[in-house]
C-alpha positions in Angstrom: 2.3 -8.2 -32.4 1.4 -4.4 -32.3 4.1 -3.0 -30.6 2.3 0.9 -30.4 -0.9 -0.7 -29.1 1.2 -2.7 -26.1 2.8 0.9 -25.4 -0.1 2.4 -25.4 -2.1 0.0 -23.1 1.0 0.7 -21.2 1.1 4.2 -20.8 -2.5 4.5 -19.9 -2.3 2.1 -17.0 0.6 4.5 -15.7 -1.5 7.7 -16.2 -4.2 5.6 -14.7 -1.6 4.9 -11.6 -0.7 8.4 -11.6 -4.2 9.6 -11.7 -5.1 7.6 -9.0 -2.4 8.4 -6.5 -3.3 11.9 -7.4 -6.8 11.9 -6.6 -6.0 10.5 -3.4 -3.7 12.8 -2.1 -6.1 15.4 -3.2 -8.6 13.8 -1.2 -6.3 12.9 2.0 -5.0 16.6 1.9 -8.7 17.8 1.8 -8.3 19.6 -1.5 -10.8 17.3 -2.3 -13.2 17.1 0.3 -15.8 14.7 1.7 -19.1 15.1 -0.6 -17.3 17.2 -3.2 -18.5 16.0 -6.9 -15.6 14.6 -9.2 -15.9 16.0 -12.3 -13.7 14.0 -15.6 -12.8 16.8 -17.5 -11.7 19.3 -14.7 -10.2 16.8 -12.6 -8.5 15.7 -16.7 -7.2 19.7 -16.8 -5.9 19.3 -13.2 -3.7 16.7 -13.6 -2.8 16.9 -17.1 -4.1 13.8 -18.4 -7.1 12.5 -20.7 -10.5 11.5 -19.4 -9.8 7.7 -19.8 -7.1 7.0 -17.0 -9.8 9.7 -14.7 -12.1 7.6 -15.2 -10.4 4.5 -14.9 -8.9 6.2 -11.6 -12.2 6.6 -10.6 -13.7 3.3 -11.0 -11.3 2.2 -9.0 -11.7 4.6 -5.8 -15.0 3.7 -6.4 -14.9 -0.1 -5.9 -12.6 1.1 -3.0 -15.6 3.2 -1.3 -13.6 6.0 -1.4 -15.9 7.5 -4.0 -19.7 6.7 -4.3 -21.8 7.4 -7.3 -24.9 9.1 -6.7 -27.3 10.0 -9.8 -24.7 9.9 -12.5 -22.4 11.9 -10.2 -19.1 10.9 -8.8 -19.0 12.1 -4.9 -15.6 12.1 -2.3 -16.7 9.2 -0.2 -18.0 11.0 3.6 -16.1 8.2 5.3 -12.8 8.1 2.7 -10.3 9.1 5.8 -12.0 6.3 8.1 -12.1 3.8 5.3 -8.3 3.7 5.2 -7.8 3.3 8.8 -10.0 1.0 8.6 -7.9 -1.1 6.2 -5.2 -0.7 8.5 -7.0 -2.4 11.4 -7.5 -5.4 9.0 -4.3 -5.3 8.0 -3.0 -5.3 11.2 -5.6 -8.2 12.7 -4.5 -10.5 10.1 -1.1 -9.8 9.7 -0.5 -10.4 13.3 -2.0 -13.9 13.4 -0.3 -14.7 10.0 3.2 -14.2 11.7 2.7 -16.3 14.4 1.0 -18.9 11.8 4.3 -18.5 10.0 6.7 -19.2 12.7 9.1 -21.9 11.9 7.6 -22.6 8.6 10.0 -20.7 6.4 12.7 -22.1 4.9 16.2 -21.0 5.9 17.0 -20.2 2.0 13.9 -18.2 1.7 14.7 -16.5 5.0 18.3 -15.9 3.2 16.8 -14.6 0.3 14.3 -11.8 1.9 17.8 -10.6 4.3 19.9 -10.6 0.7 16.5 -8.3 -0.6 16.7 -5.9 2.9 20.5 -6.0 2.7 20.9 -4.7 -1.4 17.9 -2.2 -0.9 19.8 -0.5 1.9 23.2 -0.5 0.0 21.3 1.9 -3.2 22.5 5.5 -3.1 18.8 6.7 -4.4 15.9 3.8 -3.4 13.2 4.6 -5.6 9.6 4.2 -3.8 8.9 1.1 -6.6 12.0 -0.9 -5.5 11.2 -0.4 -1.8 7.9 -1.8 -2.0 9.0 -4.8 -4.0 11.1 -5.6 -1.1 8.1 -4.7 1.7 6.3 -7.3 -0.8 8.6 -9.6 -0.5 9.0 -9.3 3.2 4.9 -9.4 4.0 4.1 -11.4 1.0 6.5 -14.7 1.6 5.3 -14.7 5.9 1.6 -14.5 4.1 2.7 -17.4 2.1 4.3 -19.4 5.0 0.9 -19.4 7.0 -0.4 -21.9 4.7 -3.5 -20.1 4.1 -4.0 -18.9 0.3 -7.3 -16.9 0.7 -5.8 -14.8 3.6 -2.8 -14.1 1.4 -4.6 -13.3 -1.1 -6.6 -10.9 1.1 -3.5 -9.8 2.8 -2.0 -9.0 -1.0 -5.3 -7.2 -1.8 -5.1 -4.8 1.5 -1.8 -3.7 0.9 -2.7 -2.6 -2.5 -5.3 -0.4 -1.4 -2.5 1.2 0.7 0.3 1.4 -1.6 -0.3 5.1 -1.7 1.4 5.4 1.8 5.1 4.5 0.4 8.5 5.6 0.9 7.9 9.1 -1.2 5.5 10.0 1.3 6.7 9.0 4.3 10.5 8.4 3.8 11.3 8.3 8.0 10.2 5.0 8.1 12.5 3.6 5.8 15.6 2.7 7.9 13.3 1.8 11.1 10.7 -0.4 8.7 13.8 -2.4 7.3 15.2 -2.5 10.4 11.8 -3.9 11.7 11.4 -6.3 8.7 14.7 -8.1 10.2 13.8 -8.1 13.6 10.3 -9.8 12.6 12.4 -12.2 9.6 13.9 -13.3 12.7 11.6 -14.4 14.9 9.7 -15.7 12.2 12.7 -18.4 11.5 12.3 -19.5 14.7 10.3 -20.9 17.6 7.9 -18.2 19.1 4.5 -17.6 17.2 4.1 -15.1 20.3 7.0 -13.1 19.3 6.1 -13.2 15.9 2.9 -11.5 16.4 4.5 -8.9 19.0 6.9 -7.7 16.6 4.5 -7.6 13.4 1.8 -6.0 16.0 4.6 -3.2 16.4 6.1 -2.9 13.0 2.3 -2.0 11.6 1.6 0.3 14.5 4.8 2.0 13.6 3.6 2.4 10.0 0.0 3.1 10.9 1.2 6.0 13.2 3.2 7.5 10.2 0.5 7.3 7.9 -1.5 9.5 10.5 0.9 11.8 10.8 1.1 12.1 7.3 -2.5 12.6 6.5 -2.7 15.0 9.5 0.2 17.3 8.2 -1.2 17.0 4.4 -4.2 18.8 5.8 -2.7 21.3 7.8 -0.7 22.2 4.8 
């Protein structure tokens, strides 16, 4: 096994990551704005990183549509700011019927076993943005699971991907009120009330869709 070759492969999918989440916050900020041509090299020189990960960052955004390619050119998507609210709405439409789908269909062990994940996460003196959304994972991911349907939880997986940007080192106030949420909906989803289920996940991803507007409206008035 090459052992250099595995780091390496390694360390350009994290300046890829990096790159990305860059880009993005360039582009959310309006640094970068709509219609503005994304250029390899400068963008390279900007962040400090070779051309590969860019590129890589921006084949990505592009199957995301928050770029489009235009005559060899790579151009900030017009609609970038409305495409992730958009995923948020479909987010939220699914997410909502999968709790109620969910209701009473988890396990009390794997009910134990997310609480145990909440619980620990809180008790860390420094919760790094990566363990946090192993746990939000964990939390969304296993009520996906329990609605029986594997394309929508694989949809559902997919959707929070494209907004993993929006995590706890951006907006770190709704830490303590999304675990606190996560409970509440754990909760109801161990129980008897699909209707319940859906309120509370209908409110939790309001919550977190309001603070993700906030954020993007105080990045560009910065």
């Amino acid at each position: 096994m090459d052992l250099t070759a595995d780091h390496n492969a390694t360390a350009e999918i994290s300046l890829s990551e990096y790159a990305y989440a860059r880009i993005v916050e360039m582009m959310l900020s309006g640094a970068l704005p709509a219609g503005e041509v994304l250029q390899e090299r400068q963008l390279g020189q900007t962040l400090s990183v070779s051309r590969t990960p860019i590129r890589e960052a921006l084949t990505r955004l592009e199957t995301e549509s928050l770029v489009t390619r235009q005559h060899g050119r790579v151009h900030v998507s017009n609609t970038a700011i409305d495409t992730y609210i958009h995923l948020l709405d479909l987010r939220r439409i699914l997410e909502i019927e999968v709790a109620g789908r969910a209701t009473g269909r988890m396990t009390a062990e794997q009910n134990a076993a997310i609480v145990k994940a909440i619980d620990e996460l809180l008790q860390v003196q420094t919760i790094t943005p990566t363990h946090h959304w192993a746990v939000d994972d964990l939390v969304h991911g296993s009520i996906a699971d329990a609605a029986g349907n594997p394309m929508v939880s694989s949809t559902i997986r997919d959707l929070r991907r494209r907004t993993h940007i929006f995590n706890t080192a951006r907006i770190p106030n709704r830490l303590l009120p999304g675990a606190s949420e996560h409970l509440q909906l754990l909760d109801a989803v161990s129980g008897n009330d699909p209707e319940l289920s859906r309120r509370l996940m209908a409110q939790h991803l309001d919550n977190v869709k309001d603070a993700i507007i906030d954020y993007i409206l105080g990045a560009r008035g910065r």
